[in-house]
N, CA, C and O atoms as a printed pandas DataFrame, in Angstrom:
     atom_number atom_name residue_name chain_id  residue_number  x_coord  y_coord  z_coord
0              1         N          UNK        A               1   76.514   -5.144  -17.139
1              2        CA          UNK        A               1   77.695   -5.754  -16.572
2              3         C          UNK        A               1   78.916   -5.283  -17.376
3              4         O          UNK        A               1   78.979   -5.387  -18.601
4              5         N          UNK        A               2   79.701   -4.857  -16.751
5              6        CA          UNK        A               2   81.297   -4.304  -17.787
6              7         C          UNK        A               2   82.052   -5.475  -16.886
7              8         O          UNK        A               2   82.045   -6.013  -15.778
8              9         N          UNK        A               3   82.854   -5.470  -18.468
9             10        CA          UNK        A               3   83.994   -6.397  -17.820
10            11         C          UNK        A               3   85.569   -5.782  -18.030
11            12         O          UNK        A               3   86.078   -4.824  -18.612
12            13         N          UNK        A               4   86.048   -6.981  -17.156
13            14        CA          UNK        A               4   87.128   -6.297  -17.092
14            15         C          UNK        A               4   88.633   -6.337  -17.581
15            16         O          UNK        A               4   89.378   -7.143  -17.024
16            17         N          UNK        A               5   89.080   -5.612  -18.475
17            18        CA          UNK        A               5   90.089   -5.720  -19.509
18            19         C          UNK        A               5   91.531   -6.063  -18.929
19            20         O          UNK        A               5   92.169   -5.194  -18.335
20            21         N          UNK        A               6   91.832   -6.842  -19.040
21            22        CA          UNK        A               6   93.645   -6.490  -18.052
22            23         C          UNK        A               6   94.576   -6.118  -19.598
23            24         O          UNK        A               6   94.216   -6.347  -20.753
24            25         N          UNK        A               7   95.621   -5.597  -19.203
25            26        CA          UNK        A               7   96.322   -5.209  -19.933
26            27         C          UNK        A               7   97.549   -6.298  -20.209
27            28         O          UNK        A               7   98.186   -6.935  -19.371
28            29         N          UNK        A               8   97.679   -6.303  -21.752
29            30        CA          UNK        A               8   99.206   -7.169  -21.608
30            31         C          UNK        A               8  100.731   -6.286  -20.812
31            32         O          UNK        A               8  101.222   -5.159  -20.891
32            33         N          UNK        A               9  100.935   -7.121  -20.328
33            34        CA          UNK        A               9  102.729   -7.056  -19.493
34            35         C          UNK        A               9  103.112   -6.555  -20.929
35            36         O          UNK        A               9  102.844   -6.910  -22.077
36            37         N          UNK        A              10  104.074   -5.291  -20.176
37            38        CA          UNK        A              10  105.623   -4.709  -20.850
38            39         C          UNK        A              10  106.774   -5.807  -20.762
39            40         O          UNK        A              10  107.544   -5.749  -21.721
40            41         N          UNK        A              11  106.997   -6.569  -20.039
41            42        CA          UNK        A              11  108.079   -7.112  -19.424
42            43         C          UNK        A              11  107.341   -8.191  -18.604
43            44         O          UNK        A              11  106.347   -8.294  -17.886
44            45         N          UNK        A              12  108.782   -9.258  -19.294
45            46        CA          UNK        A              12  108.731  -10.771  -18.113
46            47         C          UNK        A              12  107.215  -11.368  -19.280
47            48         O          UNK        A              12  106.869  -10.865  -20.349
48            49         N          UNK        A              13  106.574  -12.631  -18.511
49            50        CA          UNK        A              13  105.608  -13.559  -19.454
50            51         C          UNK        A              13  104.759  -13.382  -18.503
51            52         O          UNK        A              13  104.903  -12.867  -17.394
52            53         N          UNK        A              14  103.266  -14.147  -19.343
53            54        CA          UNK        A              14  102.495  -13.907  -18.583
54            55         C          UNK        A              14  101.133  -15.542  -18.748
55            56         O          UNK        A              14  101.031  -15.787  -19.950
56            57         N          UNK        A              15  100.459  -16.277  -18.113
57            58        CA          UNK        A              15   99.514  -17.110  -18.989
58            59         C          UNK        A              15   98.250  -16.998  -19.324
59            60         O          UNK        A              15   97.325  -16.795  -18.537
60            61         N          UNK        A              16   98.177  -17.121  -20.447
61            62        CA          UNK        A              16   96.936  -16.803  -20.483
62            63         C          UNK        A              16   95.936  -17.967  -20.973
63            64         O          UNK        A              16   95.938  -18.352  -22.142
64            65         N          UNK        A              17   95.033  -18.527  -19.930
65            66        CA          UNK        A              17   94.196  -19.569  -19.963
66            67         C          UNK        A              17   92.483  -19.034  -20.937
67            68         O          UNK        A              17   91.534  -18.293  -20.677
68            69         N          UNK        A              18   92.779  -19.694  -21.788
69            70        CA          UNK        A              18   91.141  -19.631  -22.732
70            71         C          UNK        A              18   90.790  -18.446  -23.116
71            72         O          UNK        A              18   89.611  -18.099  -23.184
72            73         N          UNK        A              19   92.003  -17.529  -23.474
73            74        CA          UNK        A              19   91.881  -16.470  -23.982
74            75         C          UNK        A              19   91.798  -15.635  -22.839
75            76         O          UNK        A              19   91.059  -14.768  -23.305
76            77         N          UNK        A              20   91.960  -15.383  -22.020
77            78        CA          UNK        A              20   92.147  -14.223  -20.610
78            79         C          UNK        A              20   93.471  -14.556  -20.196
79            80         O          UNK        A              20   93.946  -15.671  -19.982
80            81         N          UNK        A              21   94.022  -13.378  -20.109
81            82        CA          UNK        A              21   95.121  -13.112  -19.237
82            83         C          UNK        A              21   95.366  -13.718  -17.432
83            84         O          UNK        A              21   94.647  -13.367  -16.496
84            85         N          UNK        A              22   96.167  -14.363  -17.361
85            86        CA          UNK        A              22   95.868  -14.678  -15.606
86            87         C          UNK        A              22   97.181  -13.874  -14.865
87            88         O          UNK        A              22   97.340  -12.763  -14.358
88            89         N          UNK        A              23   97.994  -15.034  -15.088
89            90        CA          UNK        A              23   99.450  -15.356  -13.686
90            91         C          UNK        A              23  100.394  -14.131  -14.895
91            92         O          UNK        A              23  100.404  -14.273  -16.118
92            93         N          UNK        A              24  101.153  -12.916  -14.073
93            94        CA          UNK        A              24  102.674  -13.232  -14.668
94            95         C          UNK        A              24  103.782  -13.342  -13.725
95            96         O          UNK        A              24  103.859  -13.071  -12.526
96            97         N          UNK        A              25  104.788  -13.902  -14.737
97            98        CA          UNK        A              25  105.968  -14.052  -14.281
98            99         C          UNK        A              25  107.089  -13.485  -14.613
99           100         O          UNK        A              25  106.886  -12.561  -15.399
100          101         N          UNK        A              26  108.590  -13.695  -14.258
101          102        CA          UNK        A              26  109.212  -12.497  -14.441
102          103         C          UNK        A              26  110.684  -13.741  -15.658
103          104         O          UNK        A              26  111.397  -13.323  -16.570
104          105         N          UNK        A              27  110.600  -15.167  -15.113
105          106        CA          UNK        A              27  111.344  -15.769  -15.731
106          107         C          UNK        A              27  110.122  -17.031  -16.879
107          108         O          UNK        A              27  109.032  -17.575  -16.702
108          109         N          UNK        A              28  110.972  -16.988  -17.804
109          110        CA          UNK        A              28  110.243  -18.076  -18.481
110          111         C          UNK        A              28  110.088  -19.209  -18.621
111          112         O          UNK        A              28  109.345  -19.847  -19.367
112          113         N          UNK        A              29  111.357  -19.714  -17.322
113          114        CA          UNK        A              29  111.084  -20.787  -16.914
114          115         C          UNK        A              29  110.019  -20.823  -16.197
115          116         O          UNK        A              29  109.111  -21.615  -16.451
116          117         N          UNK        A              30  109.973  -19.954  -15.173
117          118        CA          UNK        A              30  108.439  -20.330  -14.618
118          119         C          UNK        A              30  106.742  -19.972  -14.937
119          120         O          UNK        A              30  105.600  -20.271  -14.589
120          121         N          UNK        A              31  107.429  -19.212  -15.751
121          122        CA          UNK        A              31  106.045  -18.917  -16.711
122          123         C          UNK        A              31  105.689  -20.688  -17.227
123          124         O          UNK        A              31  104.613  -21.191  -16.905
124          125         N          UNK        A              32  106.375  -21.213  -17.761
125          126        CA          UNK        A              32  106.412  -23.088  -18.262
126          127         C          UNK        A              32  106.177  -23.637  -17.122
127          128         O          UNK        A              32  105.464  -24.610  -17.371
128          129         N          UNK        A              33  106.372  -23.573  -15.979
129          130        CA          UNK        A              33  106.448  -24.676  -15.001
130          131         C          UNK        A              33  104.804  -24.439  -14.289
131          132         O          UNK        A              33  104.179  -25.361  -13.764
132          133         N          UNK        A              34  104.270  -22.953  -14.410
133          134        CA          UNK        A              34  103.502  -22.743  -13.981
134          135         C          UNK        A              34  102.165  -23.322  -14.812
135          136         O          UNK        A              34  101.182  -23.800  -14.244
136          137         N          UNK        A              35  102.294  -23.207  -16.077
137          138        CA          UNK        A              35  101.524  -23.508  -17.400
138          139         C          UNK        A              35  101.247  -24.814  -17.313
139          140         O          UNK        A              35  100.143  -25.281  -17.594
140          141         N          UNK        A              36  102.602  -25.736  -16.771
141          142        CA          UNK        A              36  102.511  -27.157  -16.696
142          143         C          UNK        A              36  101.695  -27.681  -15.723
143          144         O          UNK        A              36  100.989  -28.624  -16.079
144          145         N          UNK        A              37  101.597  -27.241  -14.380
145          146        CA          UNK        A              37  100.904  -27.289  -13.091
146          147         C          UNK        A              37   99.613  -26.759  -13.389
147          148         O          UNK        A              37   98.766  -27.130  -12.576
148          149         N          UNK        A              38   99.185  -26.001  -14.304
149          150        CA          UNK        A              38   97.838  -25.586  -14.540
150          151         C          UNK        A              38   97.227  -26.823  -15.567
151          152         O          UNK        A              38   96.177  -27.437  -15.372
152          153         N          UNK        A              39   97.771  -26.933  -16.224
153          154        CA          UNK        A              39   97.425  -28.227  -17.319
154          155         C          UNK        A              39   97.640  -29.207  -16.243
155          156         O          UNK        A              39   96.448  -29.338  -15.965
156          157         N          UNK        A              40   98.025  -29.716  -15.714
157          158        CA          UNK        A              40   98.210  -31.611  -15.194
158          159         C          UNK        A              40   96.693  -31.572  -14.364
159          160         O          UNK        A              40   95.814  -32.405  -14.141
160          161         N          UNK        A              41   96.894  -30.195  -14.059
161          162        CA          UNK        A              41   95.313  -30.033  -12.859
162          163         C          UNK        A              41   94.182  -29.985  -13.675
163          164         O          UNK        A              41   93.182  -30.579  -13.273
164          165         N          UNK        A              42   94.128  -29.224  -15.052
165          166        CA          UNK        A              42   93.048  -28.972  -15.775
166          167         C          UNK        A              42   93.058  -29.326  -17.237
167          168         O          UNK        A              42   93.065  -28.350  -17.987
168          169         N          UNK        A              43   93.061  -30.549  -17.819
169          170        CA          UNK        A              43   94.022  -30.823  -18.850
170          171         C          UNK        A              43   93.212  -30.268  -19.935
171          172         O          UNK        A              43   93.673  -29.971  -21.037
172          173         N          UNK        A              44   91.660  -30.102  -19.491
173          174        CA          UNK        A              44   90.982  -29.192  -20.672
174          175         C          UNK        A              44   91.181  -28.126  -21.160
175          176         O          UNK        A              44   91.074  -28.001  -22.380
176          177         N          UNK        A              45   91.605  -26.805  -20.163
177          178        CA          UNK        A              45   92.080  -25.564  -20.172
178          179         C          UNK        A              45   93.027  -25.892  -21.419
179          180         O          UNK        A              45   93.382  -26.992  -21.844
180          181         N          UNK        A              46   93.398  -24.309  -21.981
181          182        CA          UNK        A              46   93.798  -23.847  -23.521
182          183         C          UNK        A              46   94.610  -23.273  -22.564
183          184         O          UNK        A              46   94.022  -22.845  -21.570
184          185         N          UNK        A              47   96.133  -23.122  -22.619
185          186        CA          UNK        A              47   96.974  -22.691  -21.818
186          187         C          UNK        A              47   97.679  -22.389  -22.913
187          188         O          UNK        A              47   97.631  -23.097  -23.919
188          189         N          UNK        A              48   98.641  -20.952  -22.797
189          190        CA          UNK        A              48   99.339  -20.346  -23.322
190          191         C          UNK        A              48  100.094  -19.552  -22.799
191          192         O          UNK        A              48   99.766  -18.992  -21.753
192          193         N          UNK        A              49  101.743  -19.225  -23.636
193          194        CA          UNK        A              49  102.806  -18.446  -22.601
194          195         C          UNK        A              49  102.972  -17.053  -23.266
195          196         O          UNK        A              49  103.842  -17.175  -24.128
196          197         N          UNK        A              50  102.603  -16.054  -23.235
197          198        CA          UNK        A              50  103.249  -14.466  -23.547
198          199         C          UNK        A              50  103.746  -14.287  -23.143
199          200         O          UNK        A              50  103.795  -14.419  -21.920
200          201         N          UNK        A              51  104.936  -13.602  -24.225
201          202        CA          UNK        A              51  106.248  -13.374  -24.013
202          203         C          UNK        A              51  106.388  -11.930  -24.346
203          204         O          UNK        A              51  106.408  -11.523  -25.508
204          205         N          UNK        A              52  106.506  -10.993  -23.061
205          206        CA          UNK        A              52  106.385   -9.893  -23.555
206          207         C          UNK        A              52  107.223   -8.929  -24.176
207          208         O          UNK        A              52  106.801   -7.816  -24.487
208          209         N          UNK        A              53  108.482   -9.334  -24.385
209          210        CA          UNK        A              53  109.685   -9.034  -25.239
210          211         C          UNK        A              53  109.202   -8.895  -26.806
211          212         O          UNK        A              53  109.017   -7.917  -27.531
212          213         N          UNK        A              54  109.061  -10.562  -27.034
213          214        CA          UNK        A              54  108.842  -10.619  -28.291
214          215         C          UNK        A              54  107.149  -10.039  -28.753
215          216         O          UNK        A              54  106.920   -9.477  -29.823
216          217         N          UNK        A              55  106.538  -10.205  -28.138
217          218        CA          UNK        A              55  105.184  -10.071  -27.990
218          219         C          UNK        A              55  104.298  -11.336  -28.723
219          220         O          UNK        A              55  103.246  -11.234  -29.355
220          221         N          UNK        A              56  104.905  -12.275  -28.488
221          222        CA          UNK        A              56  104.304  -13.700  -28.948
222          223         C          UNK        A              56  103.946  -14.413  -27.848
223          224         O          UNK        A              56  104.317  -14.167  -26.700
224          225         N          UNK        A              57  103.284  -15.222  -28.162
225          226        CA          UNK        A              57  102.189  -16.481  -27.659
226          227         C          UNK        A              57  102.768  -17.757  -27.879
227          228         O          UNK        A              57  103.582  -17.857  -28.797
228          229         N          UNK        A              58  102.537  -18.574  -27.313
229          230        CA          UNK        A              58  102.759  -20.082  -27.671
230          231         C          UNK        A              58  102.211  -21.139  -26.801
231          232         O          UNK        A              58  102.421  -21.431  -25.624
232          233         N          UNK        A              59  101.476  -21.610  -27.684
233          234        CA          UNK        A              59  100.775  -22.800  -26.781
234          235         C          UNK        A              59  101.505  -24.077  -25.943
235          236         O          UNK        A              59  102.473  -24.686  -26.396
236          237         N          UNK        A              60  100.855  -24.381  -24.608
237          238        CA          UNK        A              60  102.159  -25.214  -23.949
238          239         C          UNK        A              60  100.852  -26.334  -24.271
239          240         O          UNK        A              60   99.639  -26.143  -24.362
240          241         N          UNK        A              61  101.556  -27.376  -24.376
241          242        CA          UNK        A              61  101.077  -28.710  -24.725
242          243         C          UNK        A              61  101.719  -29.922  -23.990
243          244         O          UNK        A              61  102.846  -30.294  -24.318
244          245         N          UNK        A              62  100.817  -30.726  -22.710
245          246        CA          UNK        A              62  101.662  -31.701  -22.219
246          247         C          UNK        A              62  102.427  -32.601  -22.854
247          248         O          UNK        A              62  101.983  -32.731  -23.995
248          249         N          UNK        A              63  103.347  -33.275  -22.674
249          250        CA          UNK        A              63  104.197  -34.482  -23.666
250          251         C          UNK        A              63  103.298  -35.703  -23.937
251          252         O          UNK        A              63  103.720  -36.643  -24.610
């Protein structure tokens, strides 16, 4: 079985749930809004925002 690698985004964010790459986006607001709607639905999921500018990560955490 090979699996399959996605590449990190040049540009814009992207989320990445439990260590895999999923959704990107092009603003970072909705990279957050999207992160938020994935968490309220799955509050177990490890959700995180890449930022492909900076090339950092950051974990979104409900309030």
């Amino acid at each position: 079985m090979v699996a399959v690698t996605r590449e990190l985004p040049t540009t814009g964010y992207a989320l990445e749930v439990d260590g895999r790459l999923k959704t990107e986006f092009e603003t970072k607001e909705g990279a957050w809004t999207g992160a938020e709607e994935l968490k309220k639905r799955f509050p177990m999921l490890r959700v995180k925002v890449y930022d492909a500018e900076t090339k950092t990560t950051e974990e979104f955490q409900l309030p």
